[in-house]
PyMOL commands that place a pseudoatom at each C-alpha (Angstrom):
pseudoatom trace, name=CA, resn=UNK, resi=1, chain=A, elem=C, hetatm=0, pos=[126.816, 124.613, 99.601]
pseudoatom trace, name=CA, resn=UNK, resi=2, chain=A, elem=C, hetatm=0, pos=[130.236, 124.496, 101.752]
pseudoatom trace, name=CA, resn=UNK, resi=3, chain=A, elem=C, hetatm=0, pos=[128.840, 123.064, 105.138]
pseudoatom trace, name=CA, resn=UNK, resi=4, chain=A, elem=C, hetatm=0, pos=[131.600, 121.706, 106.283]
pseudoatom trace, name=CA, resn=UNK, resi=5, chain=A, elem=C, hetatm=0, pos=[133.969, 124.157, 105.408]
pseudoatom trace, name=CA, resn=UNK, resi=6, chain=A, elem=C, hetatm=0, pos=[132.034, 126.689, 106.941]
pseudoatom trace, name=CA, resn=UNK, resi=7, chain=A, elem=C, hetatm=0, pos=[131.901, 124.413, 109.851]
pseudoatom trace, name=CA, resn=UNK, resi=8, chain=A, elem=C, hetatm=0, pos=[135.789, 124.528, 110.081]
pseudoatom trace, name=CA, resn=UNK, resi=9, chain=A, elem=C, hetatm=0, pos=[135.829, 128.558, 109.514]
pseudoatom trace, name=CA, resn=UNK, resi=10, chain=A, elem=C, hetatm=0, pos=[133.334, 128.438, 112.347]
pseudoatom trace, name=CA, resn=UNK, resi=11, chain=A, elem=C, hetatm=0, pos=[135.177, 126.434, 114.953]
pseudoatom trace, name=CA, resn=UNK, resi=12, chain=A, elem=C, hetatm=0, pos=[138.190, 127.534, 114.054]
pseudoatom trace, name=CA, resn=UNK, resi=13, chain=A, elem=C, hetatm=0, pos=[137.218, 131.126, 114.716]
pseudoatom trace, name=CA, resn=UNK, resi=14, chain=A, elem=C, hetatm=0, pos=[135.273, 130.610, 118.145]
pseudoatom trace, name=CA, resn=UNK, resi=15, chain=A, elem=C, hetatm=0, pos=[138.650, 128.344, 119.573]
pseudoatom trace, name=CA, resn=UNK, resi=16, chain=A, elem=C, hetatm=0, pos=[140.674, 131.344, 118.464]
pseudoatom trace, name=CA, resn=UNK, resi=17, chain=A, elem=C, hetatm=0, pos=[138.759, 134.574, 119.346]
pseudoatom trace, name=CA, resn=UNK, resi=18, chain=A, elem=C, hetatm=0, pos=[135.111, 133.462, 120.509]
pseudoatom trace, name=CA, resn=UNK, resi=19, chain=A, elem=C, hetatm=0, pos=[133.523, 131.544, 123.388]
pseudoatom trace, name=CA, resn=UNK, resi=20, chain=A, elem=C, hetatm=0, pos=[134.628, 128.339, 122.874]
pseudoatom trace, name=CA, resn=UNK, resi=21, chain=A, elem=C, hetatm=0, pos=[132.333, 125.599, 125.294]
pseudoatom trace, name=CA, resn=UNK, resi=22, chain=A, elem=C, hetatm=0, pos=[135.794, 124.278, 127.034]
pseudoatom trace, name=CA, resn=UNK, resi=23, chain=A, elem=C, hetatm=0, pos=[136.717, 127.593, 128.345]
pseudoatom trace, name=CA, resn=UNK, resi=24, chain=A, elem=C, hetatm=0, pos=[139.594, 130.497, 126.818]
pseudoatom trace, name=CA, resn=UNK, resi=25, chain=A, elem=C, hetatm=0, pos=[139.620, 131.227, 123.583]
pseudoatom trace, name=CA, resn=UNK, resi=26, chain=A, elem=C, hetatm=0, pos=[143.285, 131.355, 122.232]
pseudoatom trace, name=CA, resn=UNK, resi=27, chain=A, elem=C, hetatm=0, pos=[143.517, 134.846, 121.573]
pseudoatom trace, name=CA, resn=UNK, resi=28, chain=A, elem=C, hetatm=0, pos=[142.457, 135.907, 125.162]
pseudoatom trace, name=CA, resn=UNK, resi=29, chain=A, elem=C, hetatm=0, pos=[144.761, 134.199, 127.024]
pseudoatom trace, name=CA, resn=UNK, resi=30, chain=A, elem=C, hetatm=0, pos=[148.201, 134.687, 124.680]
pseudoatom trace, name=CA, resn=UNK, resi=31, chain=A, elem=C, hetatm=0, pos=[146.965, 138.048, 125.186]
pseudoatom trace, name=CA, resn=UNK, resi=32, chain=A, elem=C, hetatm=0, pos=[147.087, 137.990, 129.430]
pseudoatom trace, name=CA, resn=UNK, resi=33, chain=A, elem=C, hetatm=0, pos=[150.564, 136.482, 129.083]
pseudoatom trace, name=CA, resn=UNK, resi=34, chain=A, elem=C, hetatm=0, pos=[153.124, 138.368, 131.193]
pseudoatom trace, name=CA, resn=UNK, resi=35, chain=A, elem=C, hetatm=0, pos=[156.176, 138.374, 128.171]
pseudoatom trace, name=CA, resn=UNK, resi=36, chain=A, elem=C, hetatm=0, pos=[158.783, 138.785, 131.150]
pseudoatom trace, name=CA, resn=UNK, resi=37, chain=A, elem=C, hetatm=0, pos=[158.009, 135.121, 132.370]
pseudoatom trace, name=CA, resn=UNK, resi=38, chain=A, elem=C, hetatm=0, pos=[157.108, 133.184, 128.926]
pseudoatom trace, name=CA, resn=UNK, resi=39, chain=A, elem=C, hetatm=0, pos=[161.280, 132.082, 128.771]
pseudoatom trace, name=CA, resn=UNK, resi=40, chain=A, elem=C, hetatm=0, pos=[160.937, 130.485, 131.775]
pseudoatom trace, name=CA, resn=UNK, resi=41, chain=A, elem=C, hetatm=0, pos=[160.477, 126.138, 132.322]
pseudoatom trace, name=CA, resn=UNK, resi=42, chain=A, elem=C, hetatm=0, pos=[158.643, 125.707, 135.762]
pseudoatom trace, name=CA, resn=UNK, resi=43, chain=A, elem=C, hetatm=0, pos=[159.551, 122.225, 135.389]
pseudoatom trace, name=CA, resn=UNK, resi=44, chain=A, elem=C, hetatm=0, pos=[161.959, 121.134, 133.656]
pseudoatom trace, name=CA, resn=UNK, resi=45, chain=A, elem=C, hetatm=0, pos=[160.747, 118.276, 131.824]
pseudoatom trace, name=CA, resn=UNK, resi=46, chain=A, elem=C, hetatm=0, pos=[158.322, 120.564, 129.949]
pseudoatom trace, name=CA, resn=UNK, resi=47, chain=A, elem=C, hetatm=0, pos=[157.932, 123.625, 127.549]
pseudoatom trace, name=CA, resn=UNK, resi=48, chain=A, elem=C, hetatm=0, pos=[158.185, 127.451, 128.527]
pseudoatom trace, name=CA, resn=UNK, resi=49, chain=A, elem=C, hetatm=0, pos=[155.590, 129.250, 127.442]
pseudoatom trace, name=CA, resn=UNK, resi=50, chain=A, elem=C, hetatm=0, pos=[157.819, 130.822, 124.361]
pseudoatom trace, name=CA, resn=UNK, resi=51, chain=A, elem=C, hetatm=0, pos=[158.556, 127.150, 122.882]
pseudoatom trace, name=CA, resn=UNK, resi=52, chain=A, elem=C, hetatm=0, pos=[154.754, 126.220, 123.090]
pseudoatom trace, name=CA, resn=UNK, resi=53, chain=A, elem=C, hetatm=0, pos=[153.651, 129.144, 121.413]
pseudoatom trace, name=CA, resn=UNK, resi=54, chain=A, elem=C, hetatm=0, pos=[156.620, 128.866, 118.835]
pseudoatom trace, name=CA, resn=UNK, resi=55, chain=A, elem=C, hetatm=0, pos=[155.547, 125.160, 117.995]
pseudoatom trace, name=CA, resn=UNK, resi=56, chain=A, elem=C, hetatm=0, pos=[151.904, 126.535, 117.069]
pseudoatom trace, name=CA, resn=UNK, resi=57, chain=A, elem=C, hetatm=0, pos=[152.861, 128.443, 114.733]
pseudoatom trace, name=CA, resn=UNK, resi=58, chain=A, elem=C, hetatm=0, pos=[155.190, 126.203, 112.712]
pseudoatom trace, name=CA, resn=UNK, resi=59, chain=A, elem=C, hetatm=0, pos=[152.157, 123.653, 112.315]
pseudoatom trace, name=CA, resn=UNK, resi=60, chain=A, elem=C, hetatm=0, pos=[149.812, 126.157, 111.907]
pseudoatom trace, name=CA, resn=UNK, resi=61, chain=A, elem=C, hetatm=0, pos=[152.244, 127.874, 109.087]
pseudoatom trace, name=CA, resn=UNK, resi=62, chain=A, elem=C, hetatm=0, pos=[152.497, 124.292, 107.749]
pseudoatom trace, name=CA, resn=UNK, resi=63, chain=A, elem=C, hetatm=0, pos=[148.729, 124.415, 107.387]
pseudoatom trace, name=CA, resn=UNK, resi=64, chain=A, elem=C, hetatm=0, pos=[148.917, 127.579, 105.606]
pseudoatom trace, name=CA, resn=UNK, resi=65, chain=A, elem=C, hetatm=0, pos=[151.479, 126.379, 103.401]
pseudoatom trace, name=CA, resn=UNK, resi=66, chain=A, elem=C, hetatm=0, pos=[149.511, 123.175, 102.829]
pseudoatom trace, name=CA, resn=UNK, resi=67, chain=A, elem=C, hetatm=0, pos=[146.568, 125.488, 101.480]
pseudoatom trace, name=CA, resn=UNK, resi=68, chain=A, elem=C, hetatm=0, pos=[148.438, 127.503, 99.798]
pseudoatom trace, name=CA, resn=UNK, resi=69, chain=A, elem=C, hetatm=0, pos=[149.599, 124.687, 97.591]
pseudoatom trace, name=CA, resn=UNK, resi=70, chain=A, elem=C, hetatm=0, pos=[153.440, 125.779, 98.286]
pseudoatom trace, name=CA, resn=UNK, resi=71, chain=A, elem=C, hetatm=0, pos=[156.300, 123.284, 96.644]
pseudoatom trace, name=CA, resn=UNK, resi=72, chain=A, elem=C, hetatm=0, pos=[158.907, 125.172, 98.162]
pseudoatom trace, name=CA, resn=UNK, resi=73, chain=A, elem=C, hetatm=0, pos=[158.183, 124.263, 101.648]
pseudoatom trace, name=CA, resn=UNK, resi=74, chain=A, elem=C, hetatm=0, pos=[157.325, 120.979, 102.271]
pseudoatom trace, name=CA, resn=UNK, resi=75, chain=A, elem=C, hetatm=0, pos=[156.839, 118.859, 105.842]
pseudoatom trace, name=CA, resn=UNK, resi=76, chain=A, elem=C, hetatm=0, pos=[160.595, 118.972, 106.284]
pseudoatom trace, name=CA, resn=UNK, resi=77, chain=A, elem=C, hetatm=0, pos=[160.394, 122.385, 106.452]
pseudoatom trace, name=CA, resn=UNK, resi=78, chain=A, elem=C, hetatm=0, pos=[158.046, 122.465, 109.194]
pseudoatom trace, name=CA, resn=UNK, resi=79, chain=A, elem=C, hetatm=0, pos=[159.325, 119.564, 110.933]
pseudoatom trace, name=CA, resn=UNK, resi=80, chain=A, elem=C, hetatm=0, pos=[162.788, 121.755, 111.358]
pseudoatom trace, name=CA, resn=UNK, resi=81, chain=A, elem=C, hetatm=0, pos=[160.850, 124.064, 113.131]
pseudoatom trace, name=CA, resn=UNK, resi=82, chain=A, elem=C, hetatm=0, pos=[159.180, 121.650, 115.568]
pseudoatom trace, name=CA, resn=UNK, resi=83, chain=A, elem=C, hetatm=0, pos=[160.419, 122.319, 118.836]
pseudoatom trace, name=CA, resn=UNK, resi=84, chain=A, elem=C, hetatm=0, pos=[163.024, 124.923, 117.075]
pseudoatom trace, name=CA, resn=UNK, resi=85, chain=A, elem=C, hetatm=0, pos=[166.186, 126.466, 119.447]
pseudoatom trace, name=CA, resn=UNK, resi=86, chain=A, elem=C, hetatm=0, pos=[164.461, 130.022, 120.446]
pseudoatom trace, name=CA, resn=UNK, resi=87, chain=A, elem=C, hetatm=0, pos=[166.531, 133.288, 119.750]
pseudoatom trace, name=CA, resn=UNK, resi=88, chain=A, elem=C, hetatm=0, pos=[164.841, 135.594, 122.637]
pseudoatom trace, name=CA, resn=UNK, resi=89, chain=A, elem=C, hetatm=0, pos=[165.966, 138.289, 120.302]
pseudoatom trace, name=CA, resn=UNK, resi=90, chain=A, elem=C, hetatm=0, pos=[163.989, 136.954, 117.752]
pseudoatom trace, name=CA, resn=UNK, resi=91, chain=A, elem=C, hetatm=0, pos=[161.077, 135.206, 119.363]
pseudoatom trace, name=CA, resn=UNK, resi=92, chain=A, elem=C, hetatm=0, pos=[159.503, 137.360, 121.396]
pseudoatom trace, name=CA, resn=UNK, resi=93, chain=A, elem=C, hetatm=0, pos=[155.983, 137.282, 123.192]
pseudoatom trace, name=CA, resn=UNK, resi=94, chain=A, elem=C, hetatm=0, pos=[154.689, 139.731, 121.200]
pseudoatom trace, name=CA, resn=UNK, resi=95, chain=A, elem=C, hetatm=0, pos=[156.381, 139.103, 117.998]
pseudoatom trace, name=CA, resn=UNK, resi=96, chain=A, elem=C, hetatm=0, pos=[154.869, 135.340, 118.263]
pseudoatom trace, name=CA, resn=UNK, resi=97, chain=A, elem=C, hetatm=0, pos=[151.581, 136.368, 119.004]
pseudoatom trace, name=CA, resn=UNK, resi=98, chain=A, elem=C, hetatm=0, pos=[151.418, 138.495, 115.832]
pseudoatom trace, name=CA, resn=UNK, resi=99, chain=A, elem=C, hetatm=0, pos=[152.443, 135.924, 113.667]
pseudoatom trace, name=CA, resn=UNK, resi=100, chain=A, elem=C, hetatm=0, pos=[149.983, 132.974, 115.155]
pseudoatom trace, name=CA, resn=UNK, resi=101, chain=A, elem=C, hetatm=0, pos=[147.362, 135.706, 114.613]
pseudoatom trace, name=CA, resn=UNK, resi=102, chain=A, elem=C, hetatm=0, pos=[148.738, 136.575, 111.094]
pseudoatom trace, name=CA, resn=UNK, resi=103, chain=A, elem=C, hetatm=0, pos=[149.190, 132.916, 110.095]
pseudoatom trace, name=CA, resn=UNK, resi=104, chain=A, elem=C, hetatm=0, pos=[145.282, 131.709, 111.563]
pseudoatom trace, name=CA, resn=UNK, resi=105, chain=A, elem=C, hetatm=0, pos=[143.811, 135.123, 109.810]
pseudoatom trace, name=CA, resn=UNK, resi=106, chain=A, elem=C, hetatm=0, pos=[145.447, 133.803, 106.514]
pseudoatom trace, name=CA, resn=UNK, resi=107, chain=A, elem=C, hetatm=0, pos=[144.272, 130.228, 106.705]
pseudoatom trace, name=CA, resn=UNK, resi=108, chain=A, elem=C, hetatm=0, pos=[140.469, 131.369, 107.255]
pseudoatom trace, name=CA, resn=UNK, resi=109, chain=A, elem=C, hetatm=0, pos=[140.779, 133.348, 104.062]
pseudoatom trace, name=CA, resn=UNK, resi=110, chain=A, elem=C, hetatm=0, pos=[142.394, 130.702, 102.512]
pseudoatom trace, name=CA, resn=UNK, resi=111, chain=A, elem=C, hetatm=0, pos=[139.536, 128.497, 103.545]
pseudoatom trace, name=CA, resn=UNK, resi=112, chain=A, elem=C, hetatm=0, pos=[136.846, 130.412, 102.750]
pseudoatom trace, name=CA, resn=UNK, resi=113, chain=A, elem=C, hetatm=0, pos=[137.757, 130.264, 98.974]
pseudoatom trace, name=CA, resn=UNK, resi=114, chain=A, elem=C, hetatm=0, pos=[137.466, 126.466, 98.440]
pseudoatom trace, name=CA, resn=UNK, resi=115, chain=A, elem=C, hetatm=0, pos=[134.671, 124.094, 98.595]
pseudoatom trace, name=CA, resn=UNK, resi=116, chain=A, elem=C, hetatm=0, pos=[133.979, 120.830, 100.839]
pseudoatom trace, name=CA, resn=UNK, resi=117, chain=A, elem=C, hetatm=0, pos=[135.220, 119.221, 97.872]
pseudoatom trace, name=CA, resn=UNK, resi=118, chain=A, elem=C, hetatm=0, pos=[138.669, 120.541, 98.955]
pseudoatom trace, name=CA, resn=UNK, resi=119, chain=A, elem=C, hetatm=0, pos=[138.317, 118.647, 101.953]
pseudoatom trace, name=CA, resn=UNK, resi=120, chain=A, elem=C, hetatm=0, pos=[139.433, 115.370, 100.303]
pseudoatom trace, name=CA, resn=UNK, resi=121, chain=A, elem=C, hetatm=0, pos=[142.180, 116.149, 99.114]
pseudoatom trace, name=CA, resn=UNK, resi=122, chain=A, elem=C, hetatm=0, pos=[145.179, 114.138, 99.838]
pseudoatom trace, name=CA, resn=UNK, resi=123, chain=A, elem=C, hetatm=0, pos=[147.558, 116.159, 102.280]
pseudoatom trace, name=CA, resn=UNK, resi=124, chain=A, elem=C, hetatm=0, pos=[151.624, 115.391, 100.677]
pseudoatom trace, name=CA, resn=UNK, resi=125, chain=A, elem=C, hetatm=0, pos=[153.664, 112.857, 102.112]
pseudoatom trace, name=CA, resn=UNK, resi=126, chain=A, elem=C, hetatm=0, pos=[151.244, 112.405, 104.723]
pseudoatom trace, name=CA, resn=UNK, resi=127, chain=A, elem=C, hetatm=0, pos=[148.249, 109.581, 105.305]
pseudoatom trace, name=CA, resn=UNK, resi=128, chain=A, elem=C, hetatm=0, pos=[145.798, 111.888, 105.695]
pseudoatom trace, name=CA, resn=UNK, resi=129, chain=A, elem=C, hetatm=0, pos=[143.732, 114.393, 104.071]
pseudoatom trace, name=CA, resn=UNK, resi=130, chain=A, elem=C, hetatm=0, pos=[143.142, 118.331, 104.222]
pseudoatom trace, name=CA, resn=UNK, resi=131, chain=A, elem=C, hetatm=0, pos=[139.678, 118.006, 106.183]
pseudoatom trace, name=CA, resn=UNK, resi=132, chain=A, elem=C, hetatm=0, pos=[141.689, 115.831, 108.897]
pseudoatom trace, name=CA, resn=UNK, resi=133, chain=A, elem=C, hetatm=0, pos=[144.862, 118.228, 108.769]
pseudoatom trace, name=CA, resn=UNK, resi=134, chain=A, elem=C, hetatm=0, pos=[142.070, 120.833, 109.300]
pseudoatom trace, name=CA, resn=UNK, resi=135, chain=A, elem=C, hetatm=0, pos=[140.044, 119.265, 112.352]
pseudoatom trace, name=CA, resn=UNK, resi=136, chain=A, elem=C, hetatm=0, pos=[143.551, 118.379, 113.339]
pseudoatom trace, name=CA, resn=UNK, resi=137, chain=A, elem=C, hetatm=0, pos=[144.563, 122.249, 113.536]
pseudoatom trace, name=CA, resn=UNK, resi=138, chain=A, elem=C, hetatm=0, pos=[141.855, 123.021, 116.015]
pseudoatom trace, name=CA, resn=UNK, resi=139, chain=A, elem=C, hetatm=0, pos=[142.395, 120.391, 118.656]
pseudoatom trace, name=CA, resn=UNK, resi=140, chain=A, elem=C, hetatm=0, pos=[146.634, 120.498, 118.423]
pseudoatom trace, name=CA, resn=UNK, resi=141, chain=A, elem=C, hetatm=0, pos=[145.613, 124.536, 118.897]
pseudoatom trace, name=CA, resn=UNK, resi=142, chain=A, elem=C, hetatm=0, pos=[143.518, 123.785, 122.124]
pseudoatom trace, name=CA, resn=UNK, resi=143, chain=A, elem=C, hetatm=0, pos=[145.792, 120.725, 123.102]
pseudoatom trace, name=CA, resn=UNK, resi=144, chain=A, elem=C, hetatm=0, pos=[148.351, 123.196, 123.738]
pseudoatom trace, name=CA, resn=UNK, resi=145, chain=A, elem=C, hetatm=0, pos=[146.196, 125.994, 125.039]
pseudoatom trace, name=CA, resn=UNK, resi=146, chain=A, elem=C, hetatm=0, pos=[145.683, 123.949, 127.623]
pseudoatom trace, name=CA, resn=UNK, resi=147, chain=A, elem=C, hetatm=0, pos=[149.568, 123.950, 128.435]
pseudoatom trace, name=CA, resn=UNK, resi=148, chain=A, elem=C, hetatm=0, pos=[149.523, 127.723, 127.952]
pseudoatom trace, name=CA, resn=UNK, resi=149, chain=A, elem=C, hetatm=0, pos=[147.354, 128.434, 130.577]
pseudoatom trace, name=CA, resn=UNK, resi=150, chain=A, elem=C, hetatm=0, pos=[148.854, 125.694, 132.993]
pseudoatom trace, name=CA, resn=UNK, resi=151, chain=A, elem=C, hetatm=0, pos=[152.362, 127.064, 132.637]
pseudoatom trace, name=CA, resn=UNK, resi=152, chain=A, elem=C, hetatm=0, pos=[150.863, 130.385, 132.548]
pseudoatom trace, name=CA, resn=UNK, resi=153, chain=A, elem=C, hetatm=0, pos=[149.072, 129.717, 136.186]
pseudoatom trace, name=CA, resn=UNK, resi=154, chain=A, elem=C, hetatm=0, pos=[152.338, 127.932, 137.484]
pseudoatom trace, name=CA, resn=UNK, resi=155, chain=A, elem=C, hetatm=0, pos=[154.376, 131.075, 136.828]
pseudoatom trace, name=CA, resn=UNK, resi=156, chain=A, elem=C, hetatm=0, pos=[151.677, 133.305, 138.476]
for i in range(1, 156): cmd.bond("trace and resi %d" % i, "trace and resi %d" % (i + 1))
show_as sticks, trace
zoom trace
């Protein structure tokens, strides 16, 4: 039996589209963001809402990758994304809410074809596993949820 696999398919599907215990799931609120302010740095010193959502989804795409068991893109890759220049031509609101939606759909299916065995297995060039890459996933994804809906409430 897959227990803790299913655990991660679990959690990772309540934080994204459920009721999660700490509050929003991450689908709701991308979903209330106005795209007209999400270019915009009430700060400063910190991330518009477009950058934020645009660093999900290059670790979250690094997961996928990372499951996928994909030699051509490896942690540099990724870590070129990380904080990439935005195009506002390019990254849009709605066009990065489809592919964070896209990209999570894939990993669950990914998941849901291995075993807890998979779990151990040693993550490339990294100190750390695909279980902790996993749990890892779910509390970057709520880490910056939490900066979502600040921003989001500061621009309001």
């Amino acid at each position: 039996m897959n227990k803790e696999i299913q655990y991660i398919i679990t959690t990772l599907q309540e934080s994204l589209d459920g009721e999660p215990w700490y509050g929003r799931s991450m689908y709701s609120l991308l979903d209330e963001v106005d795209p007209s302010s999400v270019f915009v740095n009430p700060d400063e010193t910190g991330h518009a809402l477009i950058e934020l959502l645009y660093h999900m989804i290059a670790w979250a795409q690094f997961i996928q990758s990372t499951l996928e068991e994909d030699p051509e893109k490896g942690i540099a890759y990724y870590e070129a994304l990380d904080w990439r220049d935005i195009d506002p031509t390019i990254h849009t609101w709605k066009n990065g809410v489809m592919e964070i939606k896209a990209t999570h759909k894939r990993i669950i299916e990914l998941l849901k074809s291995k075993n807890d065995d998979f779990l151990a297995t040693p993550v490339s060039k990294r100190k750390y596993n695909v279980g902790y890459m996993l749990h890892g996933l779910i509390q970057h994804n709520i880490y910056h949820l939490g900066q979502i809906a600040y921003v989001k409430k500061l621009l309001e």
